[in-house]
C-alpha positions in Angstrom: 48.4 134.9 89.2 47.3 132.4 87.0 48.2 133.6 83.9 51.5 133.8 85.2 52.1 129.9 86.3 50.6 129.2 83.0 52.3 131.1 80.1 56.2 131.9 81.9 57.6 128.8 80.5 55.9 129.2 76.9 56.5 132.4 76.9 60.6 131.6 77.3 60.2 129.3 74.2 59.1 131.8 72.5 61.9 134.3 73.5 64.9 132.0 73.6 63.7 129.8 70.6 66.6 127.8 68.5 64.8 124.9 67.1 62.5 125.6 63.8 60.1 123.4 65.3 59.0 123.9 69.2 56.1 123.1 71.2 54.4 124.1 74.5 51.1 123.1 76.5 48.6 124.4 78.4 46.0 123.1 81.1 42.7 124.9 80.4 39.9 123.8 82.1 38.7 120.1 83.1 38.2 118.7 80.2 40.9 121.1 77.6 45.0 120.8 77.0 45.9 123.1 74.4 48.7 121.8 72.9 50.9 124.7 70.7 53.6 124.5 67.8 55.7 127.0 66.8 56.9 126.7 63.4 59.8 129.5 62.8 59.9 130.8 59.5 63.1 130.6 57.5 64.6 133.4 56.0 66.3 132.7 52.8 64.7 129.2 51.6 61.6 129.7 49.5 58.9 127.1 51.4 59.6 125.5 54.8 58.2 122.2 55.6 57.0 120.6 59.0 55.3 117.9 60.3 54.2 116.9 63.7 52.6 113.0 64.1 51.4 112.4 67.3 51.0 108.7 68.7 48.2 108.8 71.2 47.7 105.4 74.0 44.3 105.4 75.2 42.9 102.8 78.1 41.0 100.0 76.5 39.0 100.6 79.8 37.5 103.6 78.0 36.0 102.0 75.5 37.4 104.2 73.0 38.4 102.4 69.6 37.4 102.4 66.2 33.9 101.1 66.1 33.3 103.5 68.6 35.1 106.4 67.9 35.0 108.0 63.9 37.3 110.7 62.6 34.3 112.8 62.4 34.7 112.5 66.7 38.5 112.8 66.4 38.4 115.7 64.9 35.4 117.0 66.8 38.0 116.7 70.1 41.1 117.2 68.1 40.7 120.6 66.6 43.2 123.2 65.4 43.8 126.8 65.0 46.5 128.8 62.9 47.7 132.4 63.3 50.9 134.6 63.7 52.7 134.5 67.0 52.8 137.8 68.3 55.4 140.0 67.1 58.1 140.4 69.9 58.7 144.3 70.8 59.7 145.4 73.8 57.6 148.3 75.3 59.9 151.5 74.7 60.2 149.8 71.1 56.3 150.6 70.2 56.5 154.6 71.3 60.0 154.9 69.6 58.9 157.4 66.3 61.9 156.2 64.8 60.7 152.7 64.4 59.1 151.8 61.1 57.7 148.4 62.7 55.9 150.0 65.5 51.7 149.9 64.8 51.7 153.2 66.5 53.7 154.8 64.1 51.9 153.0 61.3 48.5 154.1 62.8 49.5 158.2 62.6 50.7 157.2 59.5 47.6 156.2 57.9 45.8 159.2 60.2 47.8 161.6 57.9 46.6 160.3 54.4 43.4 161.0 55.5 44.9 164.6 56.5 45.7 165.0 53.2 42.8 163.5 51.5 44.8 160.5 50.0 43.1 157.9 52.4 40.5 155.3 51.3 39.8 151.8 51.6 42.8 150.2 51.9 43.5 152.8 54.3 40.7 152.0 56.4 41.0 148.4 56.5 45.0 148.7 57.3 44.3 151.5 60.1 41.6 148.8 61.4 44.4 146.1 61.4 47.3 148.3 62.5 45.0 149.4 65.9 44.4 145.9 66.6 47.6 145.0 65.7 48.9 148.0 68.8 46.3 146.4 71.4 47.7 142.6 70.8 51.3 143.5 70.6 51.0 145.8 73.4 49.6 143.3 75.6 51.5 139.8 75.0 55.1 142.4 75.3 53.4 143.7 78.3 53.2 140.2 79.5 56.6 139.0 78.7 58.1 141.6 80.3 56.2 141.0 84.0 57.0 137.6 83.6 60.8 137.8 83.3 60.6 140.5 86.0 58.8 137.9 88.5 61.2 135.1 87.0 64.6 137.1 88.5 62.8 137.9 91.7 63.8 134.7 93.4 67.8 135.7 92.7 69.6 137.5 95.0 71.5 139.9 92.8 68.7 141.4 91.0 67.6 144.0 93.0 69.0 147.2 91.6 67.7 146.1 88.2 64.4 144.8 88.8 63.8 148.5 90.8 65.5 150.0 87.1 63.2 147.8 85.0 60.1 148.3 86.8 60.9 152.1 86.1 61.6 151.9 82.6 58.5 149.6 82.0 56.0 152.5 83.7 57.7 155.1 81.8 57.4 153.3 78.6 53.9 152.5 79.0 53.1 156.2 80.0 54.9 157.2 76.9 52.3 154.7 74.6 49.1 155.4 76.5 50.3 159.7 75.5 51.1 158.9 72.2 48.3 156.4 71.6 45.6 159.1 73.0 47.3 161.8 71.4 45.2 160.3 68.2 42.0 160.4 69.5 41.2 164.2 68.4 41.7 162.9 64.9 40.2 159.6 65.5 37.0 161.1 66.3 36.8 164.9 64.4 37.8 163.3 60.7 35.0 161.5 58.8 35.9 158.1 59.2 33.9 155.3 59.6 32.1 154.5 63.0 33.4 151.0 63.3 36.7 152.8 63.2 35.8 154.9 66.6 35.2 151.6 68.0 37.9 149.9 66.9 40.3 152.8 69.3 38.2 152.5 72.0 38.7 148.4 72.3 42.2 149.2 71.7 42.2 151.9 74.3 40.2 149.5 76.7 41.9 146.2 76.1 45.4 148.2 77.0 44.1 149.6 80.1 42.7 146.5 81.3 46.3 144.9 80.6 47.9 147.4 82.0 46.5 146.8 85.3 46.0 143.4 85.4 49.8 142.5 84.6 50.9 144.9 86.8 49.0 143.9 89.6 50.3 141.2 89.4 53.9 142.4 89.5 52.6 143.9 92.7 51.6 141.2 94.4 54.9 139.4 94.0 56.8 142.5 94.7 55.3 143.4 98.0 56.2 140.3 99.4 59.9 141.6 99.9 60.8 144.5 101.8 63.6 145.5 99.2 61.2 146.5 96.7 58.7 148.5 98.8 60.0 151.9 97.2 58.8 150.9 93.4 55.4 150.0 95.2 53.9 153.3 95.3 54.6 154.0 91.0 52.8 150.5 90.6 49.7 151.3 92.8 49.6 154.8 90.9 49.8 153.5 87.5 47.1 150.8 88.4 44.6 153.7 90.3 45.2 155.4 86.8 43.9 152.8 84.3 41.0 152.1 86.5 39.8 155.5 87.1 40.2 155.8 83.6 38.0 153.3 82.7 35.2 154.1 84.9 35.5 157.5 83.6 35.1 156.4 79.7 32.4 154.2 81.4 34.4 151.2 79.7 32.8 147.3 80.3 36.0 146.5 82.2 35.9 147.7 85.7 35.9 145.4 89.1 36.6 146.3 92.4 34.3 149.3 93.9 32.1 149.5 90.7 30.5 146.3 91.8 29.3 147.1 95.9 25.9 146.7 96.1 24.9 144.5 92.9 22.7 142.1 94.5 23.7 139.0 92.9 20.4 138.1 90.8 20.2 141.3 88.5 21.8 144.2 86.9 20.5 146.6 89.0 22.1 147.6 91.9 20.4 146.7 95.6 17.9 149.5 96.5 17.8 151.5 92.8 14.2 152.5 91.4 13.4 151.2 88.0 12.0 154.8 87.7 15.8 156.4 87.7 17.6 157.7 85.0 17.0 159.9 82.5 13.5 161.3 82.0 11.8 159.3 79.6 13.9 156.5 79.7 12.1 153.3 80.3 13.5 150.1 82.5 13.8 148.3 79.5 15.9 151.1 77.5 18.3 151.4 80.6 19.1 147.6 80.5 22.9 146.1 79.9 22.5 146.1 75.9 26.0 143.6 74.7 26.3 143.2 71.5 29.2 140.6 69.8 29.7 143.2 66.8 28.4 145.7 64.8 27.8 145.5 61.1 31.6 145.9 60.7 32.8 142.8 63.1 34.1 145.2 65.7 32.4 144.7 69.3 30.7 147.2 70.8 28.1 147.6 73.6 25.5 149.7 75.0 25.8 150.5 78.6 24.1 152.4 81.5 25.7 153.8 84.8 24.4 150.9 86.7 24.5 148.3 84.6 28.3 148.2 83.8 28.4 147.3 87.8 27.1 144.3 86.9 30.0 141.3 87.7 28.4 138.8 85.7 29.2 141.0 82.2 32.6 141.1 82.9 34.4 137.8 81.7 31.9 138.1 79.3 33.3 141.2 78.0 36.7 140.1 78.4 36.7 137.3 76.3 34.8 139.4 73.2 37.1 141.8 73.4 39.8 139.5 73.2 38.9 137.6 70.9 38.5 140.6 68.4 41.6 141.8 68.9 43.1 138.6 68.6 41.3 138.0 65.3 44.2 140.2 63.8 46.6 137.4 64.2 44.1 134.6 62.8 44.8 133.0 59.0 42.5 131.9 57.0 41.8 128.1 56.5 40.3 127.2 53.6 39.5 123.1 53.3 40.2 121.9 50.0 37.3 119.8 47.9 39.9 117.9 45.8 38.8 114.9 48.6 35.1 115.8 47.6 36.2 115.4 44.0 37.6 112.2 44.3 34.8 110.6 46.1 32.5 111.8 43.4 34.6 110.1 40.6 34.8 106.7 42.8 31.2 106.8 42.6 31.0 107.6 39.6 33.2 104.8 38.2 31.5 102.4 40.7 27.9 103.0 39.2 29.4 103.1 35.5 30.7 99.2 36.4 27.6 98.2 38.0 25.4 99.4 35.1 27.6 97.6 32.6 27.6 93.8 34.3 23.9 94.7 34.5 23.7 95.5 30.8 26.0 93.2 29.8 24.1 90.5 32.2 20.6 91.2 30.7 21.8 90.9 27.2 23.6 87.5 28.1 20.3 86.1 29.4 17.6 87.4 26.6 20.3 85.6 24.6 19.8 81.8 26.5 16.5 82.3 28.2 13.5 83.2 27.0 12.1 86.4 28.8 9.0 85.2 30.4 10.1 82.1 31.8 11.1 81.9 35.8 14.9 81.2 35.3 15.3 84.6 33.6 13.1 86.7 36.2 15.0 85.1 39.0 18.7 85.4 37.1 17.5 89.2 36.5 16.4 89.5 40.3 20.5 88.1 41.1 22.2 90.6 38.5 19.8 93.2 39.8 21.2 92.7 43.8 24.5 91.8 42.1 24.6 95.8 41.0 23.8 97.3 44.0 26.6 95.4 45.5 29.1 95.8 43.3 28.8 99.7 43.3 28.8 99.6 47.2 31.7 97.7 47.2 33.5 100.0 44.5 32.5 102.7 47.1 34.1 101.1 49.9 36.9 100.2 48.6 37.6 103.4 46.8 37.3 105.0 50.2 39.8 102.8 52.2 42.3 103.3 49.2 41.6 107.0 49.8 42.0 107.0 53.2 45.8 104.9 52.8 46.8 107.6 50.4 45.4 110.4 50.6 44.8 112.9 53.9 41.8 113.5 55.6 41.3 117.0 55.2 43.5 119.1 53.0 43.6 123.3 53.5 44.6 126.2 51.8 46.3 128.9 54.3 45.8 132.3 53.1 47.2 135.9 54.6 44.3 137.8 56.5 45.3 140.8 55.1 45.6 140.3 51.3 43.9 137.2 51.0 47.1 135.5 49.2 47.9 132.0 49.7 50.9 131.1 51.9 50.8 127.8 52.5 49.1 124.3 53.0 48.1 121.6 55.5 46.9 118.3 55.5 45.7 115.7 58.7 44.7 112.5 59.1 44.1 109.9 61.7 43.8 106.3 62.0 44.2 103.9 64.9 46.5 101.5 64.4 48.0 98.6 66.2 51.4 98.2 69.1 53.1 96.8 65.4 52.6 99.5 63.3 54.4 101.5 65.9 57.9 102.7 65.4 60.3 101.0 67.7 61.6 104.3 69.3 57.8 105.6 70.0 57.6 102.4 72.0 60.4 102.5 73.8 59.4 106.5 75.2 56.0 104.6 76.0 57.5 102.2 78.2 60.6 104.0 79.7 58.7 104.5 82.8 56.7 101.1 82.7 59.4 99.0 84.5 57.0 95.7 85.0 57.2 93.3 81.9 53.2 92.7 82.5 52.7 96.1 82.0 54.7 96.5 78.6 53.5 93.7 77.3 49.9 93.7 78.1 48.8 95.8 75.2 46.0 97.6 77.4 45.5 100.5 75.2 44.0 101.8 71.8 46.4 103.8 69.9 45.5 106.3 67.6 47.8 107.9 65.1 47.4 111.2 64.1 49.3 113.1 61.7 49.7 116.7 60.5 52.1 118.4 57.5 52.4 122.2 57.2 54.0 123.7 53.9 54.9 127.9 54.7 55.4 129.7 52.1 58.8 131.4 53.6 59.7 133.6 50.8 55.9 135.2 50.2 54.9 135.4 53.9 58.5 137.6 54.8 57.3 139.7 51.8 53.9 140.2 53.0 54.8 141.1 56.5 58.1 142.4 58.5 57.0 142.0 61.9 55.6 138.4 61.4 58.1 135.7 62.3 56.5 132.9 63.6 53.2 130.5 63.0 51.5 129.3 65.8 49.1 126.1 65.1 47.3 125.5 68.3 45.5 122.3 69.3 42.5 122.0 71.3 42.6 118.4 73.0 39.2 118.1 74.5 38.7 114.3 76.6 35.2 115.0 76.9 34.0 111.6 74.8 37.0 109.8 76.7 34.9 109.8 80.0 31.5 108.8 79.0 33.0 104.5 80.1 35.4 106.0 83.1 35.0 104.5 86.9 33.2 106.9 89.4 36.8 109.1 90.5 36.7 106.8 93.5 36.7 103.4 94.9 36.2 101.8 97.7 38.6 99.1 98.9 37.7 96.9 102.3 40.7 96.7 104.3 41.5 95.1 107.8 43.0 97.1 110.3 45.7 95.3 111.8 45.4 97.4 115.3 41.6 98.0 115.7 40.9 94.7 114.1 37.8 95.7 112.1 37.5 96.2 108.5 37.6 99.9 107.0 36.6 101.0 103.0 40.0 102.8 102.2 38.9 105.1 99.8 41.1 104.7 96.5 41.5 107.3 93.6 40.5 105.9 90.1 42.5 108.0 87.4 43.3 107.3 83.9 46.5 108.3 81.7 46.1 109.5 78.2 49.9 109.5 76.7 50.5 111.4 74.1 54.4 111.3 72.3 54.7 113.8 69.8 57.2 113.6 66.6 58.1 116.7 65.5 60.2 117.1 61.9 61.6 119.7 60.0 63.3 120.1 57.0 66.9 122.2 57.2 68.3 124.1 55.2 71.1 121.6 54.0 67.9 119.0 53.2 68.6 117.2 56.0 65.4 116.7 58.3 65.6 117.0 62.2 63.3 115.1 64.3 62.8 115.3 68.2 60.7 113.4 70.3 58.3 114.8 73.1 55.5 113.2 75.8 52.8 114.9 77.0 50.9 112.5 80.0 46.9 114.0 80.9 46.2 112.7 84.1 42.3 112.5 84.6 39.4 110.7 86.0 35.3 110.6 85.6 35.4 114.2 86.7 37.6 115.8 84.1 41.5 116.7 83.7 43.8 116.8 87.3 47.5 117.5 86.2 48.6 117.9 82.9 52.7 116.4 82.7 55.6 117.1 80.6 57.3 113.0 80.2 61.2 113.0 80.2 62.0 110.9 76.6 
């Protein structure tokens, strides 16, 4: 259920977007918020541009400030991801042979060049990206759907079509899985590549697993209402189906019965011989074998009867597997050295300087003192020390005039698929002080600080990070029909924010008024890290829109409790 609670109100931005610039978050473990943008790309302008600057108030208590905390740390905790949003299709919309967009039909297209001999490389690599491409769209739709079908649950009206959807949503998945398995005779009698083979079967496993996991959950809140008990049955089917198919293809993915009897310690089950198997076979050989990927990137692993019963392989699995298909959605980030080159010519000119007042130093005492005596060794001594510090402080100062004007990092954004460019990034951070704050940002900070003592006891470090995305529009809409959205995806992790936090409880003496004795009250100790997010966007009548957003992570020495959306 928890992917549910997590993703449903996301996963309405995504649907019912209207600004060009929105934003979501996500808890994910103790010490994790993702944070997510959603840049929407604009049809008709050649290059959208968007920037997102986010103000950050940390508790002094923390210890966290700028002697103690470098950008290489920042971005160490601060890190970011790009890739395509998922295209939005709904199920039906994937099995339709009508529709061009649909992987599935893109997938039997490629299938047939190599029917008819006229398939090669490119082929290869697109039918590689267009399976992947089937799993990942097939899912995240998947999702949606169950989500907006748990969503109308709670009305009173929706009955009738809830029973309808729930109909239509088994039929159209029935309709992929026959289409999508209708392949597999030529997936595996035509000479493609191996890492193809495997390629279908994560597909074909990623799917099923989906399949059953989002519609158990569908379950679950469906039998909770007598109305619904006649779509139960279809559900419980549909689920028995994808699991027995998986144990079947002997897939990594199965729970449930497949694990009774795993003791717990290893991947044997209770009260097997290490003698069993296959004749021959030796304990070592029968072993779970996992592998990440084979020489083609695509996961793939080795597995016995017994030891796919083994729970502790499972999330394992899971989160290969998703990753690779995921991967299909990544871009490519390529950091820039145009900082690197700079740096280089500071230095460059800061030795160049040096070495002159040296030259020009020594010439001016040969001229005045004679070379032996103990004035000129010590004046040479001076300009000597004089050089060293005068390129060190060409350095420095080179770099904090870099660092005023110039980014931190710089990237190049290029297209997974054809390598192109299309588009660019640039970050940086700085802390900075309550004055160099904009008046607005403040006043979101304090709307919900209603003691003067509390505005105006400037308590906290404040870091100021900003980032700038340039899209390509025109090129990426070329490149790709189905892609209309970027996600760039922030990993906030506080881990370095506890190192200086109070045990998550203290002790407070207190005298009970009706037993008369003293009593240690025990007191929570928790720490706010407030985030306010500016997010900006150019229009198309070059006028720029800006809205304002607060994020609040609650947490103490323990890690992350509640993660807050701030009214501004």
């Amino acid at each position: 259920m928890t992917d549910y609670t997590r993703k449903v109100v996301n996963v309405k931005k995504a649907l019912e977007q209207e600004d060009l610039l929105d934003y979501g978050f996500e808890h994910r473990d103790k010490t994790t918020v993702e944070v997510k943008f959603d840049y929407f790309i604009q049809e008709g302008s050649k290059k959208n541009n968007y920037s997102v600057t986010g103000y950050i108030f940390i508790p002094k208590a923390l210890k966290v400030n700028k002697e103690t905390y470098s950008k290489v740390k920042f971005y160490r905790d601060f890190q970011g991801f790009i890739r395509f949003q998922t295209p939005i299709f709904p199920i039906k919309a994937i099995a339709n042979p009508k529709n061009g967009l649909s992987p599935l039909n893109r997938i039997r297209d490629l299938l047939q060049a190599f029917v008819n001999g006229t398939g090669g490389r490119n082929e290869i690599h697109e039918l590689e990206y267009e399976l992947k491409m089937l799993a990942q769209i097939f899912r995240s739709n998947l999702r949606n759907q169950v989500i907006f079908l748990v969503d109308l649950i709670s009305r009173d009206d929706t009955v009738e079509i809830i029973v309808d959807s729930v109909s239509e949503i088994l039929e159209a998945i029935d309709d992929v899985q026959v289409a999508f398995l209708s392949l597999e005779r030529l997936i595996y009698t035509m000479q493609l590549p191996e890492h193809l083979r495997a390629c279908y079967r994560a597909a074909d496993e990623y799917m099923s697993y989906y399949i059953e996991h989002y519609l158990t959950i569908l379950h679950g809140r469906l039998e909770r209402d007598a109305m619904f008990t006649q779509v139960l049955p279809d559900l419980q089917e549909m689920v028995f189906t994808q699991q027995d198919r998986r144990k079947r293809l002997k897939y990594n993915l199965v729970i449930g019965d497949a694990w009774k009897g795993w003791d717990g310690a290893s991947t044997k089950l209770v009260g097997d011989s290490t003698d069993s198997g296959t004749p021959g076979d030796s304990g070592a050989a029968r072993d779970v074998e996992d592998k990440n990927d084979n020489a083609a990137g695509v996961p793939v692993s080795t597995v016995n009867h017994h030891a796919r019963r083994d729970p502790s392989k499972f999330q394992y699995w899971k989160s290969t597997l998703k990753q690779y298909i995921k991967s299909v959605l990544d871009l490519e980030i390529i950091r820039s050295k145009s900082m690197a080159r700079y740096r280089q010519a500071i230095a460059v000119v800061g030795a160049a300087v040096a070495m002159a007042v040296s030259v020009l130093t020594g010439f001016l005492l040969e001229l005045y003192l004679p070379n032996t005596s103990l004035p000129f060794i010590l004046a040479v001594m001076v300009a000597y020390a004089l050089k060293d510090r005068i390129k060190s402080s060409i350095n420095s100062s080179g770099e904090k005039m870099l660092r005023r004007w110039f980014p931190d990092e710089k990237y190049e954004i290029q297209d997974p698929l054809t390598g192109q460019e299309i588009g660019r990034c640039k970050e940086s951070m700085a802390f900075i002080t309550r004055e160099q704050v904009p008046q607005e940002v403040m006043d979101i900070r304090n709307k919900d600080r209603h003691s003067i003592l509390e505005r105006e006891a400037g308590n906290e470090e404040i870091i100021k990070y900003r980032k700038g995305i340039k899209l390509y529009a025109r090129k990426i809409l070329q490149l790709h029909e189905r892609h209309k959205n970027i996600n760039d995806i922030l990993h906030i992790n506080i881990q370095n924010f506890l190192n200086y936090g109070l045990d998550p409880e203290e002790r407070v003496p207190y005298l009970d008024r009706q037993q008369r004795v003293i009593k240690d009250v025990p007191v929570p100790v928790m720490y706010h890290l407030n985030i306010i997010l500016q997010l900006q966007y150019k229009t198309g009548d070059d006028g720029v829109k800006t809205q304002f957003k607060r994020i609040r992570i609650v947490f103490n020495k323990q890690g992350i409790q509640d993660v807050e959306e701030i009214n501004t």
